[in-house]
FIKOLZA-1660 file (N, C-alpha, C; in steps of 0.1 Angstrom, whole numbers, plus 5000, padded with zeros to 4 digits):
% residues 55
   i   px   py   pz ch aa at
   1 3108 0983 4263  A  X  N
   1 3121 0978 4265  A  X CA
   1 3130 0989 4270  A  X  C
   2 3128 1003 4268  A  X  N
   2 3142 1014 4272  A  X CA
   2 3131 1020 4282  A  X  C
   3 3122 1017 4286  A  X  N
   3 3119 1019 4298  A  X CA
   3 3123 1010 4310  A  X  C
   4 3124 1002 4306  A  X  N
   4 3132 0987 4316  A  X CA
   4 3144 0990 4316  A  X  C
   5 3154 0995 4306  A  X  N
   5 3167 0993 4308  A  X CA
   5 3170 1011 4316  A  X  C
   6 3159 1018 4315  A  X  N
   6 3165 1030 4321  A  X CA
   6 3165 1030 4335  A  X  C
   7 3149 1020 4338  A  X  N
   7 3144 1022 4350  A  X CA
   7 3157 1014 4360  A  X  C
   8 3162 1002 4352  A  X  N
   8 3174 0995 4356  A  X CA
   8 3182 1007 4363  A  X  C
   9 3192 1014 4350  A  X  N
   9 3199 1021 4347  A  X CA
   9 3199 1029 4364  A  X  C
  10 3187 1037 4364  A  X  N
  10 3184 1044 4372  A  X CA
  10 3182 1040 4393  A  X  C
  11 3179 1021 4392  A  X  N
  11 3179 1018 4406  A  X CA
  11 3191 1015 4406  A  X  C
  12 3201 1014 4395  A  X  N
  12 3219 1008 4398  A  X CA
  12 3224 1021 4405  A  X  C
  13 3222 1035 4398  A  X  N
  13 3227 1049 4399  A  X CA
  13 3224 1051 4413  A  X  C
  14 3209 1049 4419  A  X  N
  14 3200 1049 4435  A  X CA
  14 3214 1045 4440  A  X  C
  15 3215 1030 4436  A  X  N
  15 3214 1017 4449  A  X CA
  15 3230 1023 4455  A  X  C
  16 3240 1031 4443  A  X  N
  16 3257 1031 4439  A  X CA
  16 3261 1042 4451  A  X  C
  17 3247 1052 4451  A  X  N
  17 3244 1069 4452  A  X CA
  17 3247 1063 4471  A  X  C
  18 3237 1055 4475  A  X  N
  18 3235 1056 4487  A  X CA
  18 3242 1049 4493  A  X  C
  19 3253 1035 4488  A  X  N
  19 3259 1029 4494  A  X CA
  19 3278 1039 4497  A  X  C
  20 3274 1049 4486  A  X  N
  20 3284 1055 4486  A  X CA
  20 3282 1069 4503  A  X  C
  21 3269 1070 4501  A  X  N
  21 3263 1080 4513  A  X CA
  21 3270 1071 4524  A  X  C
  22 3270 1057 4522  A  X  N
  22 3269 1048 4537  A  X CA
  22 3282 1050 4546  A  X  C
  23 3292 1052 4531  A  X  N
  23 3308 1058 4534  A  X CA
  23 3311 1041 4529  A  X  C
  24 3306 1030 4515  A  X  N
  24 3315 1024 4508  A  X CA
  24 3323 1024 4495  A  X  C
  25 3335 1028 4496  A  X  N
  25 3345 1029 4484  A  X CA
  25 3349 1021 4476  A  X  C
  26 3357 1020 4467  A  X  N
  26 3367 1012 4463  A  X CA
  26 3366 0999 4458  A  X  C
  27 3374 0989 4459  A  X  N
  27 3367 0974 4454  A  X CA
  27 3358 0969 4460  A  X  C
  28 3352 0974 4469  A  X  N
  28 3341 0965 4477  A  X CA
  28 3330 0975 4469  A  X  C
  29 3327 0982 4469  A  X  N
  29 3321 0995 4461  A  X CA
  29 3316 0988 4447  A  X  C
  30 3329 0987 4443  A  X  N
  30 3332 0980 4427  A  X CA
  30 3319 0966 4427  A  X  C
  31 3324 0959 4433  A  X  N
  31 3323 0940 4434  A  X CA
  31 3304 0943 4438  A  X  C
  32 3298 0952 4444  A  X  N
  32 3286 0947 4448  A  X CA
  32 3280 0958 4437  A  X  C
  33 3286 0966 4431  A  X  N
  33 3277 0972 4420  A  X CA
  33 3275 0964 4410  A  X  C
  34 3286 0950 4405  A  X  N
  34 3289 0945 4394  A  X CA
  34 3276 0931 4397  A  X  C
  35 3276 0932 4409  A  X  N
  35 3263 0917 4415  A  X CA
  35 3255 0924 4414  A  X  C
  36 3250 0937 4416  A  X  N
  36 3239 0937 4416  A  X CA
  36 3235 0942 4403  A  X  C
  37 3240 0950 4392  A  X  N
  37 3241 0948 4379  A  X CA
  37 3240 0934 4373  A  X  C
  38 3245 0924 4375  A  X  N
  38 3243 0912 4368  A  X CA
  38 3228 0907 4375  A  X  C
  39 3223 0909 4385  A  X  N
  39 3212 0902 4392  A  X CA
  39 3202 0912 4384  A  X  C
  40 3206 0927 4379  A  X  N
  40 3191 0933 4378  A  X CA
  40 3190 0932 4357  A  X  C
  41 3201 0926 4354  A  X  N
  41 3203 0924 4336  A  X CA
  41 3196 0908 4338  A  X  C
  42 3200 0900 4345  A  X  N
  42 3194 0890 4344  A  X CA
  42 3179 0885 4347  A  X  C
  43 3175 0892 4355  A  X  N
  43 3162 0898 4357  A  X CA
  43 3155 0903 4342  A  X  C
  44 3160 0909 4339  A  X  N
  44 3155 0919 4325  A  X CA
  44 3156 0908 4312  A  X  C
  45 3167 0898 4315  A  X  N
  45 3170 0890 4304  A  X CA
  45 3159 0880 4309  A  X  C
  46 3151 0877 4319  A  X  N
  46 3144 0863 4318  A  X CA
  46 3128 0866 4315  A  X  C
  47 3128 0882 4321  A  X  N
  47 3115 0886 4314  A  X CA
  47 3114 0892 4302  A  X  C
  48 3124 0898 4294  A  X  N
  48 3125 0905 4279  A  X CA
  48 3129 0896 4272  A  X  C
  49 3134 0884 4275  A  X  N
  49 3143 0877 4266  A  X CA
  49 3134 0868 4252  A  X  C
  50 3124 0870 4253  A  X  N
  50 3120 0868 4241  A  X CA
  50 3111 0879 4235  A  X  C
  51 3113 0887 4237  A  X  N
  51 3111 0905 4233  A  X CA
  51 3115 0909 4218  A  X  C
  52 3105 0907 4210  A  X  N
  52 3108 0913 4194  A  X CA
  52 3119 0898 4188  A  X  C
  53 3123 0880 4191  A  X  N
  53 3125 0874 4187  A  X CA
  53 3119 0874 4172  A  X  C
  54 3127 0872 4162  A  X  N
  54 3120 0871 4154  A  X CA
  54 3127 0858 4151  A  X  C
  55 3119 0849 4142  A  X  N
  55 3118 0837 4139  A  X CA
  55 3118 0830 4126  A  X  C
% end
């Protein structure tokens, strides 16, 4: 499980690193970090999500 959320952690930091290299700032910057953060937690939530349930 904190290998998933680091490896996350780590393609959000990539993806943030190089759109910033591309020369994008600011709210637009902001708005596709926060999509693609919800797309890569949701992701994590449909394959981990019953990860250590207990019952």
């Amino acid at each position: 499980m904190a290998g998933a959320l680091m490896t996350t952690h780590r393609a959000l930091v990539s993806h943030v690193r190089g759109r910033v290299l591309a020369g994008l700032r600011g709210d637009r910057l902001a708005e596709e970090y926060r999509a693609q953060a919800r797309r890569a937690f949701a992701r994590l939530e449909r394959g981990l999500g019953d990860y250590a349930v207990k019952r």
